[in-house]
C-alpha positions as CSV (number, residue, x, y, z in Angstrom):
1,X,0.0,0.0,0.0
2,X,1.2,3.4,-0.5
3,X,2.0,5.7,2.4
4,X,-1.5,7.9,2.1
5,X,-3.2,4.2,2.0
6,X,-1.5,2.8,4.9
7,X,-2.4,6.1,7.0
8,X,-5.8,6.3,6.0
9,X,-6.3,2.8,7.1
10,X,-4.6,2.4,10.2
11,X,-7.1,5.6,10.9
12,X,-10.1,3.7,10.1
13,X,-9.2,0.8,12.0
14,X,-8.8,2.9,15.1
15,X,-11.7,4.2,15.0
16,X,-14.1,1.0,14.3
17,X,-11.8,-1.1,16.8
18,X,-11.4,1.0,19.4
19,X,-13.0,4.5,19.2
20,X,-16.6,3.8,18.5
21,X,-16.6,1.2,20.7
22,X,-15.3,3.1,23.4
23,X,-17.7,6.1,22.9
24,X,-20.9,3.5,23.1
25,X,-19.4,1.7,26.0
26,X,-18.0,4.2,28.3
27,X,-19.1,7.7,26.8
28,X,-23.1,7.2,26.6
29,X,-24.8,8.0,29.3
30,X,-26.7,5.0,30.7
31,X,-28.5,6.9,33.6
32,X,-30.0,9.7,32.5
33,X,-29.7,9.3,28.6
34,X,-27.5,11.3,26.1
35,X,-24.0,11.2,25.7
36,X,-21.2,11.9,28.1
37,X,-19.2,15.4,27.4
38,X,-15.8,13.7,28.0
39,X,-13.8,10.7,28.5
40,X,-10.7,11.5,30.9
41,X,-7.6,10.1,29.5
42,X,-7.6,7.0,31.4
43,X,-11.0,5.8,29.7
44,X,-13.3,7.3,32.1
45,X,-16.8,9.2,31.6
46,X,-17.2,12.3,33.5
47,X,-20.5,13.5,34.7
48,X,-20.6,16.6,33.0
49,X,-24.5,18.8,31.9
50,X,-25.3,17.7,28.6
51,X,-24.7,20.3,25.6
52,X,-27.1,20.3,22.2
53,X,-24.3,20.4,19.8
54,X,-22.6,16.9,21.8
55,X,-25.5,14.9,21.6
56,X,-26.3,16.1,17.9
57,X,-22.6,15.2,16.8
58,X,-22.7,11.7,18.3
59,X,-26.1,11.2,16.7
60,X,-24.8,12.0,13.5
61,X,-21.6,10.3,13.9
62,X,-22.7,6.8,14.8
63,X,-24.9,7.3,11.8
64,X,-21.9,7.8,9.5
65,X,-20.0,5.0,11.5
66,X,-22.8,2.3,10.0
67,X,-22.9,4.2,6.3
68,X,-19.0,3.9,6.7
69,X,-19.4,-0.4,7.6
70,X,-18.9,-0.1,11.4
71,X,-20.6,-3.5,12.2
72,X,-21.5,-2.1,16.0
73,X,-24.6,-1.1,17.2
74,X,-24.9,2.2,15.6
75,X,-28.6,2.1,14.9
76,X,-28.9,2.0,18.7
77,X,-26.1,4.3,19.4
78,X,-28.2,6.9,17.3
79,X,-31.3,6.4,18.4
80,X,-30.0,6.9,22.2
81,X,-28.9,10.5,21.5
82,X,-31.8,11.4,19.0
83,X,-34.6,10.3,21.9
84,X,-32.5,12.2,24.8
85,X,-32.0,15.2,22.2
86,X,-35.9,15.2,21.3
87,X,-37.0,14.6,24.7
88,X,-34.9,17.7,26.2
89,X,-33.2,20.4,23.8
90,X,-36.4,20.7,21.8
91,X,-38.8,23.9,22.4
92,X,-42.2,25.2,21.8
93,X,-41.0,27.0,18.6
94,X,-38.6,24.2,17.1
95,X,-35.4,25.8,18.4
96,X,-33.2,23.7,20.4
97,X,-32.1,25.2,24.3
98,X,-28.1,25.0,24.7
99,X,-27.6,23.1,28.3
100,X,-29.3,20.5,30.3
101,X,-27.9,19.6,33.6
102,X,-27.5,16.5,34.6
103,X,-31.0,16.3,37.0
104,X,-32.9,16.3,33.3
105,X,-33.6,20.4,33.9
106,X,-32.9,22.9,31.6
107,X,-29.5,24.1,32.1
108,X,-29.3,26.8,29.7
109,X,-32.0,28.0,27.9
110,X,-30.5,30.2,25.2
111,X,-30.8,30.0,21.7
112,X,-27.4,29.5,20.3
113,X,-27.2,29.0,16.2
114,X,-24.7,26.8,16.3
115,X,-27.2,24.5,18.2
116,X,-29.2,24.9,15.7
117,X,-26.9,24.1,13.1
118,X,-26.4,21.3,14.6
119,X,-29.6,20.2,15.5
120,X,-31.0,20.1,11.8
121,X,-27.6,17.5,11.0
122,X,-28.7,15.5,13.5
123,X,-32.5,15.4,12.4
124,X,-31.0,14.5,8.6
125,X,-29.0,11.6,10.1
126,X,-32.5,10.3,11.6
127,X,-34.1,10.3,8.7
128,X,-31.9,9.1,6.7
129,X,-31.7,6.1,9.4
130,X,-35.3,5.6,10.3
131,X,-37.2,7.3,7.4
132,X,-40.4,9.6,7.8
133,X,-41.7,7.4,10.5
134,X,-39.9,9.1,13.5
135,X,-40.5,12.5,12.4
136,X,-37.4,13.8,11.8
137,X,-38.0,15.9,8.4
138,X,-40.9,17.3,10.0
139,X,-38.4,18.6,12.6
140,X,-36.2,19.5,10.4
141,X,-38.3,21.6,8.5
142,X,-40.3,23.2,11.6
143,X,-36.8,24.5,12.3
144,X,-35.9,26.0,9.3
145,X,-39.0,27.9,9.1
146,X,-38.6,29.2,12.6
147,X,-35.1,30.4,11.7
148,X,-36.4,32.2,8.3
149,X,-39.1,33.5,9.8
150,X,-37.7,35.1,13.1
151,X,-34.1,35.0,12.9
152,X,-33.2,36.1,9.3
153,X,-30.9,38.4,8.9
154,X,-31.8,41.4,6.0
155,X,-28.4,41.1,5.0
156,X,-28.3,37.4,4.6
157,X,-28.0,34.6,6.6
158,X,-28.8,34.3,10.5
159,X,-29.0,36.7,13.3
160,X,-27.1,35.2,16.6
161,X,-30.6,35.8,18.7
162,X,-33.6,37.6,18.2
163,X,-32.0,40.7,20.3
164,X,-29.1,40.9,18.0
165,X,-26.7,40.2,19.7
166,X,-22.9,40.8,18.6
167,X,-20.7,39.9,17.3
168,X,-21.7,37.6,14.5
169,X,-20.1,35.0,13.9
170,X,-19.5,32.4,10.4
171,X,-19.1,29.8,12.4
172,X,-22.6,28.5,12.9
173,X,-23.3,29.4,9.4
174,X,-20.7,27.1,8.1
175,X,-22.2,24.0,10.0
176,X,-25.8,25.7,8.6
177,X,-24.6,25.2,4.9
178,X,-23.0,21.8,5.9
179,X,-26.6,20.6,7.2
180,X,-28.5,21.8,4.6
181,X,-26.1,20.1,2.0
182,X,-26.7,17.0,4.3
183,X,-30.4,17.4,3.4
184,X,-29.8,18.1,-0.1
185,X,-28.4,15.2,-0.7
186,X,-31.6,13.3,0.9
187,X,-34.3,15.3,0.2
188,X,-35.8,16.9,-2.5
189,X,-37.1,20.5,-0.9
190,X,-35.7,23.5,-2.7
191,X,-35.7,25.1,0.7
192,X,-32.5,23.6,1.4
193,X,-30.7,24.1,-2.0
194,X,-31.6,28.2,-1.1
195,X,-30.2,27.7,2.3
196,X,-27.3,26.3,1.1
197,X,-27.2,28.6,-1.8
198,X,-27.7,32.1,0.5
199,X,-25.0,30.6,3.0
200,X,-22.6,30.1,0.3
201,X,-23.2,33.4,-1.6
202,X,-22.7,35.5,2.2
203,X,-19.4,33.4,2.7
204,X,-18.1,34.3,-0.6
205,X,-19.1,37.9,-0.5
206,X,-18.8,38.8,3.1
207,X,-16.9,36.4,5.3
208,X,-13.8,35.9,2.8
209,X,-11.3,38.7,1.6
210,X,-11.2,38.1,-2.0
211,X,-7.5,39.8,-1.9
212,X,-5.6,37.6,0.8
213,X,-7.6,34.7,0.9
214,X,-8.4,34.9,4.5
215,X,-11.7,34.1,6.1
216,X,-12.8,36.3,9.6
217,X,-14.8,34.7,12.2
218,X,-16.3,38.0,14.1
219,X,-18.6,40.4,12.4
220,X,-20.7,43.4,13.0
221,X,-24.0,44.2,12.3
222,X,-23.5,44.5,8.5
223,X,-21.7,41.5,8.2
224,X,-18.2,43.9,8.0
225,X,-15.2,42.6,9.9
226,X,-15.8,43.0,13.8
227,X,-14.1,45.7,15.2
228,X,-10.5,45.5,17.0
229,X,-8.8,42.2,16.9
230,X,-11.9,40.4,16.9
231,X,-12.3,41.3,13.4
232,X,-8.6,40.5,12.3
233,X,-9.1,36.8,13.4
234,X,-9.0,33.8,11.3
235,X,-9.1,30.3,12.1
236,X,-6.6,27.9,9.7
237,X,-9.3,24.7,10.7
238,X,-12.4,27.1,9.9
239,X,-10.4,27.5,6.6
240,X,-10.3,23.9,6.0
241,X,-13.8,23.4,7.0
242,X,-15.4,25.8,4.4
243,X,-12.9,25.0,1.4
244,X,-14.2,21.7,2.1
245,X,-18.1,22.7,2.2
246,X,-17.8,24.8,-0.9
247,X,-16.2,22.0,-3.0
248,X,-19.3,19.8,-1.6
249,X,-22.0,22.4,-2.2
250,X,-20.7,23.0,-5.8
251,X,-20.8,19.1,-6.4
252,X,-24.6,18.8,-4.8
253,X,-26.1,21.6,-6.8
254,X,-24.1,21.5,-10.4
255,X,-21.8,24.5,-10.2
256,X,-18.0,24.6,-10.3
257,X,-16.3,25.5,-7.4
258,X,-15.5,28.6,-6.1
259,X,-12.2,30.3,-6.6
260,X,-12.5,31.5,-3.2
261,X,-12.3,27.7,-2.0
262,X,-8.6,26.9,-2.8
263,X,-7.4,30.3,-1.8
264,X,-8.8,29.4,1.9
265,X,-6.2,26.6,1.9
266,X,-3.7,28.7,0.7
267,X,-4.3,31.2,3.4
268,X,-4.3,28.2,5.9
269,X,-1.5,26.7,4.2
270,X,1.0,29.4,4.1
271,X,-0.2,31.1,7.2
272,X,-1.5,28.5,9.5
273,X,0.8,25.3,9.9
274,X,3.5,24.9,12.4
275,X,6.7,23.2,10.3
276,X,8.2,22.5,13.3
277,X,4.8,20.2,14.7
278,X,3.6,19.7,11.3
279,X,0.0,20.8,12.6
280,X,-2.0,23.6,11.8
281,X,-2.3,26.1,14.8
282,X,-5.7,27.5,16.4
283,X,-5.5,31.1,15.1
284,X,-3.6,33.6,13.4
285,X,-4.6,37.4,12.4
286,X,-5.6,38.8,9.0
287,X,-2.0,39.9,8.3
288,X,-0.5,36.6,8.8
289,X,0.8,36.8,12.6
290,X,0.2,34.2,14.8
291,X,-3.0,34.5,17.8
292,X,-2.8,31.6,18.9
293,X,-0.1,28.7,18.9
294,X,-1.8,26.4,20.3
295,X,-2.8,23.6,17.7
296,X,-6.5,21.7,18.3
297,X,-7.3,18.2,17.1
298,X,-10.5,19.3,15.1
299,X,-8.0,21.5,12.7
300,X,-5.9,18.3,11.1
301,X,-9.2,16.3,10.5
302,X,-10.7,19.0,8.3
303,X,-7.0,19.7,7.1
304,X,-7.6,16.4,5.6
305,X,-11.0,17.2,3.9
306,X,-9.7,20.0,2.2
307,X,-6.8,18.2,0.6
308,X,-9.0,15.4,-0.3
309,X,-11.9,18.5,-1.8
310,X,-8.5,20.0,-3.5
311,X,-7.6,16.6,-5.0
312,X,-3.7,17.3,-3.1
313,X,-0.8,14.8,-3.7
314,X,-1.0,11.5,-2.0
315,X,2.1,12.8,0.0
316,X,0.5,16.1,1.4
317,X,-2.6,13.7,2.3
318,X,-0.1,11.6,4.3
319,X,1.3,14.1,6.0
320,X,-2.4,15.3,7.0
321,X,-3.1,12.1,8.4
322,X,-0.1,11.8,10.6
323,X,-0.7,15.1,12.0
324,X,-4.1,14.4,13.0
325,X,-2.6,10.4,13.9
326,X,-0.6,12.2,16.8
327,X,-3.6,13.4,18.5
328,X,-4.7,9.4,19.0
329,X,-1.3,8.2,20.4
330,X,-3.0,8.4,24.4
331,X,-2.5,5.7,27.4
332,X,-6.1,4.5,26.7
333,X,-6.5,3.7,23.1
334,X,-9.6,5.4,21.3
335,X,-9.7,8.8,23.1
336,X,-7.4,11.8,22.0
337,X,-5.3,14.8,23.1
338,X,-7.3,17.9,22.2
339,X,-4.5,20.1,22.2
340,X,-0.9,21.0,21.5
341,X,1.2,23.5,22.7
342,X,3.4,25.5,21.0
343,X,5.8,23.7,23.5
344,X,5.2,20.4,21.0
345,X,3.9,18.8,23.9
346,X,-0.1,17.7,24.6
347,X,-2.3,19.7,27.4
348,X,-3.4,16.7,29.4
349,X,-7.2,17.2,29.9
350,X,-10.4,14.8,29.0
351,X,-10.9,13.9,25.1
352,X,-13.8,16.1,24.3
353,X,-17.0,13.9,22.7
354,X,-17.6,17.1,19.9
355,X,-14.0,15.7,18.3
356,X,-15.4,12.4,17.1
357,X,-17.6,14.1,14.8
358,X,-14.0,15.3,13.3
359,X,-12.7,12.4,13.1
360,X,-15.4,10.6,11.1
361,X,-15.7,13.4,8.9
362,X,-12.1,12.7,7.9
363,X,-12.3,9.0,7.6
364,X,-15.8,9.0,5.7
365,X,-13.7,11.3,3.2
366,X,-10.6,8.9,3.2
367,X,-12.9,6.2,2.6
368,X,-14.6,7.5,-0.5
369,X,-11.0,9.0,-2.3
370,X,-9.0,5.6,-1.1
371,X,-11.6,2.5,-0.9
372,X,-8.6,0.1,-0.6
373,X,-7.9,1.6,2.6
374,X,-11.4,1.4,3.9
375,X,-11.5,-2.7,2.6
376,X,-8.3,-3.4,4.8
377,X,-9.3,-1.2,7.2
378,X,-12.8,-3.2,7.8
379,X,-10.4,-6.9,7.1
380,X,-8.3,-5.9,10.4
381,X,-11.6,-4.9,12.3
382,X,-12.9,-8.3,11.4
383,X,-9.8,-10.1,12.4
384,X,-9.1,-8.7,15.1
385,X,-12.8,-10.1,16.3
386,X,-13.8,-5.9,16.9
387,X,-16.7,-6.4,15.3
């Protein structure tokens, strides 16, 4: 196999023979329902208030792990978060709340719209799991028309709450376009194709700086750059994550891709990888200077998407892997390090449940552009009796 083969695989085979077993096992909650918000490094759950955007990601996850050939219990898996999320995060008006505490009580009743974001991938992954039966599309939908009809923003896209509150932020509207593509590609309701489509247009037009390449996180009220440093920050990962999304979006809906999409990982490229750790850091500024040093797990998974979207050399892809392959190498085999420091050495804290999601993002694309990695990936699992 060649290098970009053999990493992708031994990636895979961690995850189905040790990861998402580990994250049914230990990190589901089997009291109160949901999933656990961490796994301490040791391999065990910690009793944290449950977030929205958690129990959404494991939802979807364990529905990519059985798309992906995980022979586990994903069906169940899924269904465990989807119930606990229905039963809890769920409001009178469709939106989803942000915390619940462990006592089943609302924790946190704001409306954050990265919950919602979030909420509407989940609801896609139901139905494309258990069909029109459980309800999900009508969810889904019932969202989405709350959000156009109360949170709209005149200048495209979402407001942050009704109050406006600032600054805004791309963030949440990335992981909007990425679950409206999600329902594009299962359903046949225009409404998502002009989500996607209005997300898309207000990335290219307002988030990115057509000059430099360089996507901001913070905005005002017009959708111009936050002011201060706030509006000078880019994210290297965020890069990734939307040069990724744009490729997709242009696939799902018949356009060429954006020009704008291979200048974000350019920008992130040039400006946002550590050649010394080989990772791509948190955060660096408009100009190029470094924010902040410190390099997060999520970034090398969608470092990988992008160079997959991109169509990089095998070698590049390799290298990818490896860095996000670093993050895996813990005492108890299928959580991760979160974080490096600038240092080159890993904070030691509890592997956060949001990263999974990551992680099988990455492999789901390694699996489509290498599918001889993914067949000896599945062989191991199989002999190695992990399934």
């Amino acid at each position: 196999m060649s290098d970009v083969a053999s990493e992708a695989a031994a990636l895979k085979r961690w995850l189905f023979d040790v990861a998402l077993p580990l994250w049914w096992e230990q990190g589901a909650d089997r009291v109160r329902g949901g999933f656990h918000e961490a796994i301490s490094l040791d391999g065990r759950p910690l009793p944290r208030p449950h977030r929205a955007r958690v129990i959404a990601r494991q939802a979807f996850s364990y529905c990519e792990a059985g798309r992906l050939g995980w022979h586990g219990p994903w069906r169940e898996a899924q269904r465990h978060a989807l119930d606990y999320f229905r039963k809890h995060f769920v409001t009178a008006d469709a939106t989803v709340l942000s915390v619940v505490d462990l006592d089943g009580k609302v924790g946190d009743p704001r409306f954050d719209l990265y919950d919602q974001a979030f909420a509407l991938l989940a609801y896609a992954s139901g139905h494309h799991t258990f069909s029109e039966a459980d309800g999900w599309r009508r969810q889904a939908v019932t969202l989405r028309t709350t959000l156009e009809q109360s949170y709209a923003h005149p200048l495209g896209g979402f407001v942050e709450d009704r109050a406006g509150r600032l600054p805004q932020r791309s963030n949440p509207h990335m992981h909007l376009l990425e679950a409206a593509l999600a329902w594009i590609a299962i359903d046949d309701d225009p409404a998502w194709r002009r989500m996607a489509d209005g997300i898309a247009t207000l990335c290219l037009e307002k988030f990115i700086d057509p000059t430099s390449g360089a996507l901001g996180e913070f905005f005002a009220e017009d959708w111009s750059p936050a002011p201060g440093v706030e509006g000078r920050i880019c994210e290297p990962g965020h890069h990734y994550e939307w040069a990724f999304l744009l490729h997709r979006w242009a696939r799902l809906t018949g356009r060429s891709a954006p020009e704008a999409a291979p200048q974000l990982i350019v920008f992130a490229d040039s400006r946002g990888l550590d050649g010394r750790r080989r990772v791509a850091v948190n955060a660096v500024l408009a100009d190029g200077g470094i924010h902040d040093s410190i390099a997060r797990l999520w970034a090398q998974a969608e470092r990988i998407r992008a160079y997959l979207a991109r169509r990089r050399p095998d070698d590049e892809v390799a290298i990818a892997i490896k860095g996000l392959r670093r993050f895996l190498a813990t005492p108890t085999e299928g959580v991760w390090f979160d974080q490096l420091g600038a240092d080159d050495v890993f904070i030691l804290e509890p592997a956060r449940a949001t990263s999974l999601y990551h992680i099988i993002g990455a492999v789901a694309e390694l699996s489509a552009a290498i599918p001889d990695a993914g067949r000896t990936a599945a062989m191991g699992g199989l002999q190695s009796g992990a399934h």
